[in-house]
C-alpha positions as CSV (number, residue, x, y, z in Angstrom):
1,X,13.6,1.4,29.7
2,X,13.5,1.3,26.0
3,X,12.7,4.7,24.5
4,X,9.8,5.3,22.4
5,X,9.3,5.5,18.5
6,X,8.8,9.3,18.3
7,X,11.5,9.4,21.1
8,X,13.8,7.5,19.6
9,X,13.0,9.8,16.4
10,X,13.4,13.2,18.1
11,X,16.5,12.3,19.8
12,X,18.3,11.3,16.4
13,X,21.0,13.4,14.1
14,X,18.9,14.7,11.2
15,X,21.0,15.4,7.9
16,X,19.6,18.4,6.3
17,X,18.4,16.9,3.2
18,X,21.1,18.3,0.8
19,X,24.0,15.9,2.2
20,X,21.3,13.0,2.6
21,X,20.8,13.8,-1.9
22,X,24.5,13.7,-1.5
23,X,24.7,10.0,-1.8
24,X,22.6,9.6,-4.5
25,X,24.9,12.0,-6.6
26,X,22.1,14.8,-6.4
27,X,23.0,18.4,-5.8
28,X,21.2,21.0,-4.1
29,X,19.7,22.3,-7.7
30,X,18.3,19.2,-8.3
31,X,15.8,19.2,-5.2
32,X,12.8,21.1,-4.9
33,X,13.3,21.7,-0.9
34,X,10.6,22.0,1.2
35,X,12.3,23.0,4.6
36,X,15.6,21.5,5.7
37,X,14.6,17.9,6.1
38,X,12.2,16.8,3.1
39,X,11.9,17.4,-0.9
40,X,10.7,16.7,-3.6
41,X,12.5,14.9,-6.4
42,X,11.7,16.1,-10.3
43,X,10.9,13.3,-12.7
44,X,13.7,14.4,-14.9
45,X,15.9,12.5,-12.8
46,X,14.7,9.2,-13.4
47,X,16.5,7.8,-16.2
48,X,14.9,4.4,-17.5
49,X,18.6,2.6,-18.8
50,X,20.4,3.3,-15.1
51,X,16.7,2.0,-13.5
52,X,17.1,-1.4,-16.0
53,X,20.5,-1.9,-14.1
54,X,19.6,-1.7,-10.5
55,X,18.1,-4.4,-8.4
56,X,14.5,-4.2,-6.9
57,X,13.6,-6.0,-3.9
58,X,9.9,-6.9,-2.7
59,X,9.1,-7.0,0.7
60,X,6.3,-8.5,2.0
61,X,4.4,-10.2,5.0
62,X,2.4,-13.2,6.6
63,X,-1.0,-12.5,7.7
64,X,-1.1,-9.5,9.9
65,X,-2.2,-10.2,13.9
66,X,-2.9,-7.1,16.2
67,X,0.3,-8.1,17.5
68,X,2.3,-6.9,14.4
69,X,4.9,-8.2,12.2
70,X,7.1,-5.0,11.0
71,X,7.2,-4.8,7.5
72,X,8.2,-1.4,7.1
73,X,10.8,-1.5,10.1
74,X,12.3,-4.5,8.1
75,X,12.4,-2.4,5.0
76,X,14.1,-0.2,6.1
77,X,16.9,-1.9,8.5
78,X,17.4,-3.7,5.4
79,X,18.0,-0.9,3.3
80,X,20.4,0.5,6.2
81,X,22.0,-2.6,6.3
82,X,22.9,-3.1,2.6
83,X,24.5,0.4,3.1
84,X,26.5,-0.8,5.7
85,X,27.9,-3.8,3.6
86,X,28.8,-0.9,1.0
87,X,25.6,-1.2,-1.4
88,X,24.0,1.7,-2.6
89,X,20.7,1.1,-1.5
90,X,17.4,3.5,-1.4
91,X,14.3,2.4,0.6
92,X,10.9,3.1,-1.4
93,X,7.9,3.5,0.9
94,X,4.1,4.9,1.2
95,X,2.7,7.9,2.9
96,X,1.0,7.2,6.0
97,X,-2.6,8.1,5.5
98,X,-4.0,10.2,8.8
99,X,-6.7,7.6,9.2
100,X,-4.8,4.9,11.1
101,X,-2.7,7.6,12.5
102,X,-5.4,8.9,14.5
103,X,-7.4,5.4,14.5
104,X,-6.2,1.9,16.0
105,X,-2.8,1.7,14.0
106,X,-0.7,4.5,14.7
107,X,2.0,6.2,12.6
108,X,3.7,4.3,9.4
109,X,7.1,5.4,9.9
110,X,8.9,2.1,11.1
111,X,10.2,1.7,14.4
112,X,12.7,1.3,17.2
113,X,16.3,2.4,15.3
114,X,14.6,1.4,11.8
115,X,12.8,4.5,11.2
116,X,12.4,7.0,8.2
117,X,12.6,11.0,9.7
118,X,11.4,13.4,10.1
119,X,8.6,11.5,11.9
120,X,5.9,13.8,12.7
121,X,6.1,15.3,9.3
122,X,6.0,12.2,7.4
123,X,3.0,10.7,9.7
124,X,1.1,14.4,9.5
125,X,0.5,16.2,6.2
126,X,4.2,15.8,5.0
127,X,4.3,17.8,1.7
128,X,0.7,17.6,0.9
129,X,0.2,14.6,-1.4
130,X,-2.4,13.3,0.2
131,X,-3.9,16.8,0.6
132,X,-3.6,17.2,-3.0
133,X,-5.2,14.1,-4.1
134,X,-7.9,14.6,-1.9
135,X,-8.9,17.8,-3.1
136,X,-8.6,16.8,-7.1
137,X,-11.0,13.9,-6.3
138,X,-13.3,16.4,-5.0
139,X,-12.9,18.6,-7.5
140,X,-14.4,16.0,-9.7
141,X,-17.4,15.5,-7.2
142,X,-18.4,19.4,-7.4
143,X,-18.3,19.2,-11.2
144,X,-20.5,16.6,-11.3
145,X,-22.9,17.7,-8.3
146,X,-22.5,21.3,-10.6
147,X,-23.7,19.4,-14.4
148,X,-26.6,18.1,-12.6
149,X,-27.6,21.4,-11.8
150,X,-27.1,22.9,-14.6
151,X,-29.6,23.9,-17.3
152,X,-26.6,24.7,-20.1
153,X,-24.1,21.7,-20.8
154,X,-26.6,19.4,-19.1
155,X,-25.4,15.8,-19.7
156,X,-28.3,14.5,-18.3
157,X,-26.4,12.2,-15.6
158,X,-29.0,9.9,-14.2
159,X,-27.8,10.9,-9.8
160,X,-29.1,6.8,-9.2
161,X,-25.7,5.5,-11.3
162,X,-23.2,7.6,-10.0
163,X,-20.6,5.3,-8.9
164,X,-18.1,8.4,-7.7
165,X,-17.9,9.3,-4.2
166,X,-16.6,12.0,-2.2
167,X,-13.2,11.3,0.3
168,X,-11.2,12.1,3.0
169,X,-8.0,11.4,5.0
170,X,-9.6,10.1,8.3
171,X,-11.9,7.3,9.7
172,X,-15.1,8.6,9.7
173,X,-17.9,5.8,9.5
174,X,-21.1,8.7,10.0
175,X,-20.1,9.4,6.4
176,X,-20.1,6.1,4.8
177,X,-23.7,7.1,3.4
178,X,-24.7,10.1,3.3
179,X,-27.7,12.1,1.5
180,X,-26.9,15.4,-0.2
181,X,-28.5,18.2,-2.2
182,X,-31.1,19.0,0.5
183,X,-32.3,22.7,1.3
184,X,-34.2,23.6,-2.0
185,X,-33.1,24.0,-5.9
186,X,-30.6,26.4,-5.4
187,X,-28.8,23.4,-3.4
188,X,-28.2,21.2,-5.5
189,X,-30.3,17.8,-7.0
190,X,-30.8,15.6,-3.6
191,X,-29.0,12.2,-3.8
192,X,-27.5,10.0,-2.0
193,X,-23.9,9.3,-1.9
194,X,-21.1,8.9,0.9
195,X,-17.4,9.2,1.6
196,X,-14.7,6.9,1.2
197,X,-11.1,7.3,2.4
198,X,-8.6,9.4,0.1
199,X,-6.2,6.0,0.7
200,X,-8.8,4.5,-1.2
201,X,-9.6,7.0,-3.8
202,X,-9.0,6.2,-7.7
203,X,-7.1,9.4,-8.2
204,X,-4.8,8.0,-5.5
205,X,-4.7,4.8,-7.1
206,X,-3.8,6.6,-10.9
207,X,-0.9,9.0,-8.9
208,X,0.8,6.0,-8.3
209,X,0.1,4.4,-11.5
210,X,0.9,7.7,-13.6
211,X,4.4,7.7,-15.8
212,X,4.1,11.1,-16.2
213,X,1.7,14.1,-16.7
214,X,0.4,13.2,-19.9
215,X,-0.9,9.8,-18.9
216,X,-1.7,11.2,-15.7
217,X,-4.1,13.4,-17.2
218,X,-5.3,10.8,-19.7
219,X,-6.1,8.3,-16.8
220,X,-7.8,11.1,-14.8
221,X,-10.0,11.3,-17.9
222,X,-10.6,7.6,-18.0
223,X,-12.5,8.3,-14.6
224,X,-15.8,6.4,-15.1
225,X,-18.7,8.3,-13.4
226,X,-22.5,6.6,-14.0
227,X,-24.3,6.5,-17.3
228,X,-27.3,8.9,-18.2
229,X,-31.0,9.0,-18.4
230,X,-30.7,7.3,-22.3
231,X,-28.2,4.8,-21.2
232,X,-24.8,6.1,-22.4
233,X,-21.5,5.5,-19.5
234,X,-20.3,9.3,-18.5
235,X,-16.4,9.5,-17.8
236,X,-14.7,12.5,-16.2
237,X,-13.0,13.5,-19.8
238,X,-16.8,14.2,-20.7
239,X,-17.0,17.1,-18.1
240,X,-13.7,18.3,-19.2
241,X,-12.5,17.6,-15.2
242,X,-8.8,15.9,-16.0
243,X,-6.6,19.2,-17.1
244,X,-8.0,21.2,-13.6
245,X,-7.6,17.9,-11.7
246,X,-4.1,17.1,-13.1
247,X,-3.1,20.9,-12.1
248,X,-3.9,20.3,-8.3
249,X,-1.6,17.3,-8.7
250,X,1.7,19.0,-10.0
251,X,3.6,18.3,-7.2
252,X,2.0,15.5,-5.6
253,X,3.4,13.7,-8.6
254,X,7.0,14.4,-7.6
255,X,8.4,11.7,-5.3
256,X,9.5,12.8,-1.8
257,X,13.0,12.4,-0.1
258,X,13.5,11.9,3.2
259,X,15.8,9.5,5.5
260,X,16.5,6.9,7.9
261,X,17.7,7.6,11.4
262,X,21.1,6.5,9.7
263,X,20.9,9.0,7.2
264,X,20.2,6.8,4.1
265,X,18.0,7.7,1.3
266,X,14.5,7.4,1.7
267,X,11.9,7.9,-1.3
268,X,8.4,8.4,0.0
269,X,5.3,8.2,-2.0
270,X,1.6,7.6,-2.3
271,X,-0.5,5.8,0.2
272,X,-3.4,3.4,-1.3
273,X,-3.9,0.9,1.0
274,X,-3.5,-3.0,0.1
275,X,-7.4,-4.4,1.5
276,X,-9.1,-1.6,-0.5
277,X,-6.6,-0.3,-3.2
278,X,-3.3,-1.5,-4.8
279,X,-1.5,-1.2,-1.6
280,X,2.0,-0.2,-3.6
281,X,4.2,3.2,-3.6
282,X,3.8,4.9,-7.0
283,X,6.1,3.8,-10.2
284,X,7.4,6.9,-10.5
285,X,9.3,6.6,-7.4
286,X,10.1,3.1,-7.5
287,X,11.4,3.8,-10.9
288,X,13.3,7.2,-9.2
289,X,15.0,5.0,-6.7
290,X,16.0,2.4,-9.5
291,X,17.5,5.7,-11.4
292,X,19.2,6.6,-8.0
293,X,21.0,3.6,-7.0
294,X,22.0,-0.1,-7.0
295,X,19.3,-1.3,-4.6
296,X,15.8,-0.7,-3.8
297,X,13.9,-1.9,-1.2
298,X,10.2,-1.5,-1.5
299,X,7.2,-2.9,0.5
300,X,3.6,-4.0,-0.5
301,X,0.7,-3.5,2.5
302,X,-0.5,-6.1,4.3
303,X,0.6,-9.9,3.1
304,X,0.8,-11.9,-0.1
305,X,-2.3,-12.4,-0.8
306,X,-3.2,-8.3,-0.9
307,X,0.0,-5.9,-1.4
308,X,2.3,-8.7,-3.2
309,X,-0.4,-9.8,-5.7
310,X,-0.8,-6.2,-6.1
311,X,2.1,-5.7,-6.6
312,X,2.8,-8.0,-9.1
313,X,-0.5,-8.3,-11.2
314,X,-1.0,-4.3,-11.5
315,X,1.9,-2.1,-10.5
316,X,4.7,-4.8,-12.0
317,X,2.7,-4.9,-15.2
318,X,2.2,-1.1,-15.5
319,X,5.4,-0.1,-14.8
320,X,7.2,-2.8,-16.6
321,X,9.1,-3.6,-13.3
322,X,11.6,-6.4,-13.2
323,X,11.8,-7.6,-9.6
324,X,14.9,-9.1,-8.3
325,X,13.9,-10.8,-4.7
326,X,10.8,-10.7,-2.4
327,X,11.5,-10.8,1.4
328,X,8.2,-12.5,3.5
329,X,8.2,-11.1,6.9
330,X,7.5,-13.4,9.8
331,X,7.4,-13.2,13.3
332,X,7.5,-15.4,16.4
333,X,4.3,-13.9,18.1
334,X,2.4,-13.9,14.9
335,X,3.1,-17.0,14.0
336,X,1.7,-18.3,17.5
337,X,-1.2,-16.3,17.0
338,X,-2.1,-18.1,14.5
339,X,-1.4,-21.2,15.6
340,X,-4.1,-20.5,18.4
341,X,-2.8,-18.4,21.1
342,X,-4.6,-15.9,22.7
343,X,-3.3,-12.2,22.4
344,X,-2.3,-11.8,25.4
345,X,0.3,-15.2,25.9
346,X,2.3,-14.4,22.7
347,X,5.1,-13.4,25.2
348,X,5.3,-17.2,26.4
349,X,7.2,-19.7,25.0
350,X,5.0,-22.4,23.1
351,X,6.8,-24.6,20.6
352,X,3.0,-26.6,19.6
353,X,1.3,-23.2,18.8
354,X,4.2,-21.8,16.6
355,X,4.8,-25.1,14.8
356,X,1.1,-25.1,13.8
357,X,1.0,-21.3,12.7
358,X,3.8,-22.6,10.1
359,X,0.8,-23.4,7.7
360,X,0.3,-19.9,7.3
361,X,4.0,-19.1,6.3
362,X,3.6,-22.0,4.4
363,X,0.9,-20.1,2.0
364,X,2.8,-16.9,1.7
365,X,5.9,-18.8,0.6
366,X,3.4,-20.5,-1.7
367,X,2.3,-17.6,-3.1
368,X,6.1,-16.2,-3.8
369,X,6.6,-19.8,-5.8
370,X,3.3,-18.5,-8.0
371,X,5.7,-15.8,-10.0
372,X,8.1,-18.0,-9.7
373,X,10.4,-16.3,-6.8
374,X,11.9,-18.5,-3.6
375,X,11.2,-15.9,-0.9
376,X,13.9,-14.9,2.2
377,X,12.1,-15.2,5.2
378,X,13.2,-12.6,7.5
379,X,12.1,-13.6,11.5
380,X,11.7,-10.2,13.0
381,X,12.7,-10.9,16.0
382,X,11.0,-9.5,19.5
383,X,12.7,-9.5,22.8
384,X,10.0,-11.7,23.8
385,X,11.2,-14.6,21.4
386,X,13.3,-17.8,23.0
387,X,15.9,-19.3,21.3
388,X,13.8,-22.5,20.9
389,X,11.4,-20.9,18.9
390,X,14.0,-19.1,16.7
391,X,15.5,-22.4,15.9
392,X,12.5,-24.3,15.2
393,X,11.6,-21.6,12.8
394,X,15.0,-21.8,11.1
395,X,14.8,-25.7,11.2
396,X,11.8,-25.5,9.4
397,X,12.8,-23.0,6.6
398,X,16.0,-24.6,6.3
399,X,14.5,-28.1,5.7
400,X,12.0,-26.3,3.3
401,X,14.7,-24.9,1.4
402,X,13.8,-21.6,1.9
403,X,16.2,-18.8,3.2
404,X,16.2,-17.2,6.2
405,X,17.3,-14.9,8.6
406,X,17.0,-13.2,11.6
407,X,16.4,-9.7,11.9
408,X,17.1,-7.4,14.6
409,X,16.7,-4.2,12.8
410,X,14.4,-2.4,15.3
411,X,16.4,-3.0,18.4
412,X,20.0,-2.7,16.5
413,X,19.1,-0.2,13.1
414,X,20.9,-1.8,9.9
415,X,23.9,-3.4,12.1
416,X,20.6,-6.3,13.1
417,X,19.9,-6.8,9.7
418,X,23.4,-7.4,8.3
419,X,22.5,-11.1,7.9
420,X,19.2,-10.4,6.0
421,X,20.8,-8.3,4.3
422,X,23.7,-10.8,2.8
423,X,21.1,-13.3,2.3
424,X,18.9,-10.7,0.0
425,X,22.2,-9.8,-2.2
426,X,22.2,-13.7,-2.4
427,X,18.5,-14.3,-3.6
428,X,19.0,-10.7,-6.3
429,X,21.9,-12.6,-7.5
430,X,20.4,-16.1,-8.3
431,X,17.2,-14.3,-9.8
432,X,17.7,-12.3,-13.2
433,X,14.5,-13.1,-14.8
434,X,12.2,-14.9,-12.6
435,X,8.7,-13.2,-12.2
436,X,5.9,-15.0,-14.4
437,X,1.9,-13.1,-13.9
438,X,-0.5,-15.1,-12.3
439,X,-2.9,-14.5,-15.6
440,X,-3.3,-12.3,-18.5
441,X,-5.4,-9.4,-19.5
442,X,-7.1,-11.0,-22.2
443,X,-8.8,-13.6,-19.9
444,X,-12.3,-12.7,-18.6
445,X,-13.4,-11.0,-15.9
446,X,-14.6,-14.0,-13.6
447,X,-11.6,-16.2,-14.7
448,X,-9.1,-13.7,-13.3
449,X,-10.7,-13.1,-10.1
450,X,-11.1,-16.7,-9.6
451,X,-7.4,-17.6,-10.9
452,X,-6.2,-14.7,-7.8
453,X,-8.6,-16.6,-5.1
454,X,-8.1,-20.2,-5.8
455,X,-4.6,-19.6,-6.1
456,X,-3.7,-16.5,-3.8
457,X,-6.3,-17.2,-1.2
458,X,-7.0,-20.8,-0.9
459,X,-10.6,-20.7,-1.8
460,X,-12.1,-23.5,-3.3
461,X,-15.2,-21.1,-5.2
462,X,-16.1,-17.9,-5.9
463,X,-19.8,-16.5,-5.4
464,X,-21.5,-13.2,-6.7
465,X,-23.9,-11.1,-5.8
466,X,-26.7,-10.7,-8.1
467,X,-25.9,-6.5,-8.0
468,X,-21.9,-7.8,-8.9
469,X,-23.1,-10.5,-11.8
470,X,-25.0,-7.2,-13.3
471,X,-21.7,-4.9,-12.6
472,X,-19.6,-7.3,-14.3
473,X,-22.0,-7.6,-17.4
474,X,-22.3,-3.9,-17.7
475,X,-18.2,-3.4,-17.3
476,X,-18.2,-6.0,-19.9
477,X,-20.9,-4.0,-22.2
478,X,-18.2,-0.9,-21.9
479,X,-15.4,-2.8,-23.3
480,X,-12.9,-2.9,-20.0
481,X,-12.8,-6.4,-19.7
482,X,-9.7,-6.6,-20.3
483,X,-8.7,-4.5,-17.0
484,X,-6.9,-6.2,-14.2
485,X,-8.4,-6.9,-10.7
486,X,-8.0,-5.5,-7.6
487,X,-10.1,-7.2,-5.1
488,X,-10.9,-5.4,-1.8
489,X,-10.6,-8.2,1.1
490,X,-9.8,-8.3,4.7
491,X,-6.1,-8.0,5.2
492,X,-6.8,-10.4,8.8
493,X,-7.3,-13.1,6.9
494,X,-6.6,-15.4,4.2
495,X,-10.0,-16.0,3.4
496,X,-13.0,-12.8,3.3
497,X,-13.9,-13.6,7.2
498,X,-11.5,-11.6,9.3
499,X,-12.2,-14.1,12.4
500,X,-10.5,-16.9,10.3
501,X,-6.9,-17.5,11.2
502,X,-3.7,-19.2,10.0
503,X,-4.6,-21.5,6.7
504,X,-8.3,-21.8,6.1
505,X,-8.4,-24.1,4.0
506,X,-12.2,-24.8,1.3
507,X,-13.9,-21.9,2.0
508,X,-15.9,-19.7,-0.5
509,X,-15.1,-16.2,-1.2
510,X,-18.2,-14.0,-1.9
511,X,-18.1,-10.7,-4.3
512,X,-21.3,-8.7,-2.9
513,X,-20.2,-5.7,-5.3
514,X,-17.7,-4.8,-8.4
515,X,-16.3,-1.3,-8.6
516,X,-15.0,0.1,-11.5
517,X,-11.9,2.3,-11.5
518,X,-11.5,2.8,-15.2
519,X,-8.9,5.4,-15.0
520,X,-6.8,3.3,-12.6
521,X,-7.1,0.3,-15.1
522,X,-8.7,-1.9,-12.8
523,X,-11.8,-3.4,-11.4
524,X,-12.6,-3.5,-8.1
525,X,-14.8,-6.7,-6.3
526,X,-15.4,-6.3,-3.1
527,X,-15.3,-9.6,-0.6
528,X,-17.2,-9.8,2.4
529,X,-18.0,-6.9,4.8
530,X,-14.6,-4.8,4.1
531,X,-15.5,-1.0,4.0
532,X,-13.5,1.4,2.0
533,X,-14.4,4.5,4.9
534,X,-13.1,2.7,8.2
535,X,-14.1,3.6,11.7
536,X,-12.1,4.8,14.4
537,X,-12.0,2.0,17.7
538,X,-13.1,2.5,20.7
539,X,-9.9,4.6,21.5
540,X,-8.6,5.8,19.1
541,X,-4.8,7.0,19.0
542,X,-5.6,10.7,18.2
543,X,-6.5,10.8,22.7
544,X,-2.7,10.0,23.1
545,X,-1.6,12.2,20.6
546,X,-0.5,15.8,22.0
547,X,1.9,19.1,21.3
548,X,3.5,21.6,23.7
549,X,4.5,25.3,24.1
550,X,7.8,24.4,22.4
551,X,6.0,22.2,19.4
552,X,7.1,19.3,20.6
553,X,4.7,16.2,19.4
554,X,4.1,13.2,22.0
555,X,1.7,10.2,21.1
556,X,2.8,9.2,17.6
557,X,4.1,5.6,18.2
């Protein structure tokens, strides 16, 4: 019987940390250690003309299905296997945010013999990031509760327009609205507000956008907050939040190195998600692998449409990133899924169902073409899959002239993604220069989000709210126009309605609200019913999760 994740995980040689730095040409000097296993990485490391030579690689996904695809297992076999075909590859990843590690999705540290370690660290707490973030964000909340209260330095914020909300790391819908301020004038002015979760906060989103302290602290500033009583728009620089903010951050800005079960370099850092936030791992470590080595893998959450555009649009743009080769991540079962097969059957062989789901592929490679990349499709393959359908779905790449391989990185670490692998040091080579944006900043608000719908989504119109119309005036009236977009959507689904599968094809996207997240440099419109505080399910993982006497952790899958 096949081992678990977090069996797999405990059972593996860990590298103290040290020899794993090794390989990147680090000494022990140059880490800032916490324990034997994990550290952080200074920024004076990265060193932009060594980070101009290296390769970056995109990895990125179909439509996710409950029955998974992988993406982060296949990051990282591939990384392992480049190392294995003598490359000096680093893998780039996200933190996991506690929220889907206690709620339906479980731990985000790859799987099988494709796994970053230490496991349990990575998936809980790790070295505090996200702890970090969350508290700076909520820093910001107190000082604003505090100026409303207070009879000197009174800005006279109007409670009704304040747009900043207070977060968390975990799904918990009871806090989605919430009323505060209650219990007299000595507790505060009564409004109402709510939580979101820290994955989604904007000072997650800036972290991971931040080239350094300086504009750290300058975007952190940029926080917009609501206007007052006379009208005028109040930003976080106004109650003097950013320096005290910026100081909880000092180490969360530091990337994190860990490793994969086959003790290659792992960079580890930030966690916005892709169907509420930007969905990428912060430039500084992308740009801190790229300073380390010869290849870097990184992922974007969910599939083209969210963490790719993303990507692309905001993070590439910011960070001056030049990307070398996108990998789209496919699998057999998910591919039937959305061809029409019920959960449940994806273990049975059905040739008519998987040949339909093609039309979903069929966008994502789309989408690649867009900024002007031809994708490597990597078929993650699960024991499940017959060699009928593997061929059909090579068939069909191979007459589409896309590349492709198959993947047996969880089952096999980077010895099952040796031919991915090759194909990806193929694709880097053939592409020097080939990324174009999908618009520019100097377009309009409403032509942007459209231009990332028709063309990302498939939608044949846009609709707004009357409450977003207004939003998108008043963002106008405050100059920030020229801000990208980062549209919060359902990752199930092409289009805004979760329940539609595969290639929906005419449908209308509807913006019910626009956030603005100033400091981030982005707007926010929000499609359909997508909440930025998720729920936990029914059960939720944190029943299976458990320690014992010795501290050993069981559950985290």
């Amino acid at each position: 019987m096949m081992k678990t994740d977090i069996e797999i995980a405990q059972s593996a040689e860990i590298r103290p940390i040290t020899k794993v730095a090794e390989k990147l040409g680090l000494k022990e000097g140059d880490l800032e250690l916490y324990g034997k296993y994990k550290a952080k990485l200074p920024l004076s490391l990265i060193d932009e003309k060594k980070a101009g030579r290296a390769k970056l690689i995109l990895v990125t996904a179909i439509t996710p299905t409950p029955a998974g695809e992988g993406k982060t297992t296949t990051s990282i076999g591939l990384t392992q296997g480049l190392n294995l075909l003598g490359k000096k590859a680093t893998v780039v990843l996200r933190e996991p945010s506690l929220g889907p590690v206690f709620g339906i999705k479980g731990g985000a540290a790859g799987g099988g013999y494709s796994q970053v370690i230490p496991m349990e660290d990575i998936n809980l707490h790790f070295t505090g990031d996200l702890s970090a973030v969350e508290k700076a964000h909520n820093l910001l909340s107190a000082m604003i509760d505090n100026n409303i209260q207070a009879s000197e330095g009174n800005l006279g914020i109007d409670p009704r327009t304040i747009a900043w909300k207070r977060v968390m790391d975990m799904n918990d819908r009871a806090l989605r609205d919430i009323v505060i301020g209650l219990g007299g004038t000595t507790q505060g002015v009564p409004r109402e507000t709510g939580f979101d979760i820290t994955a989604a906060s904007e000072v997650m989103a800036i972290l991971c956008l931040a080239t350094g302290i300086n504009d750290l602290k300058e975007r952190l500033g940029n926080i917009f907050i609501g206007y007052t009583y006379s009208g005028k728009p109040v930003f976080a620089r106004d109650l003097r939040a950013q320096g005290a903010m910026a100081a909880l951050l000092k180490d969360a800005i530091k990337p994190n190195l860990v490793q994969t079960l086959e003790g290659t370099p792992a960079i580890i850092h930030g966690g916005p998600f892709a169907n509420i936030a930007q969905g990428t791992n912060s430039i500084l470590a992308t740009r801190m692998g790229l300073s380390l080595s010869d290849y870097v893998v990184t992922e974007a959450g969910f599939a083209s449409e969210l963490g790719a555009e993303k990507f692309f649009n905001i993070k590439s743009q910011v960070g001056k990133l030049k990307t070398n080769a996108v990998v789209i991540v496919a699998t057999i079962r998910a591919l039937k899924y959305h061809g029409g097969v019920k959960l449940s059957e994806l273990g049975n062989e059905n040739l008519e169902a998987l040949a339909k789901g093609f039309e979903n592929l069929d966008k994502h490679i789309e989408n690649m073409h867009y900024y002007g990349f031809r994708p490597v499709v990597a078929v993650n393959r699960f024991s499940s899959d017959t060699d009928a359908e593997i061929e059909l779905l090579k068939k069909y790449c191979e007459e589409h002239n896309v590349r492709v391989a198959v993947n047996t990185a969880w089952a096999e670490g980077g010895r099952g993604a040796l031919e991915l692998a090759a194909a990806v040091i193929e694709a880097t080579e053939a592409c020097t220069d080939c990324f174009t944006p999908l618009y520019d900043l100097t377009w309009p608000l409403e032509k942007k989000i459209e231009t990332i719908t028709s063309l990302m989504y498939g939608a044949r119109n846009v609709e707004y709210t009357l409450e977003a119309k207004d939003q998108l005036q008043k963002i106008s009236d405050l100059g920030l126009d020229k801000l990208a977009v980062c549209i919060a959507k359902t990752q199930k689904s092409l289009s805004d309605d979760q329940t539609r599968r595969n290639r929906p094809r005419d449908f209308t996207i509807r913006i019910r609200k626009v956030e603005l997240s100033s400091g981030a440099g982005f707007i926010v419109p929000i499609a359909g019913a997508i909440m930025r505080m998720p729920g936990l399910p029914k059960v939720p993982s944190a029943e299976k999760i458990d320690i014992d006497d010795n501290g050993l952790i069981s559950g985290l899958f």
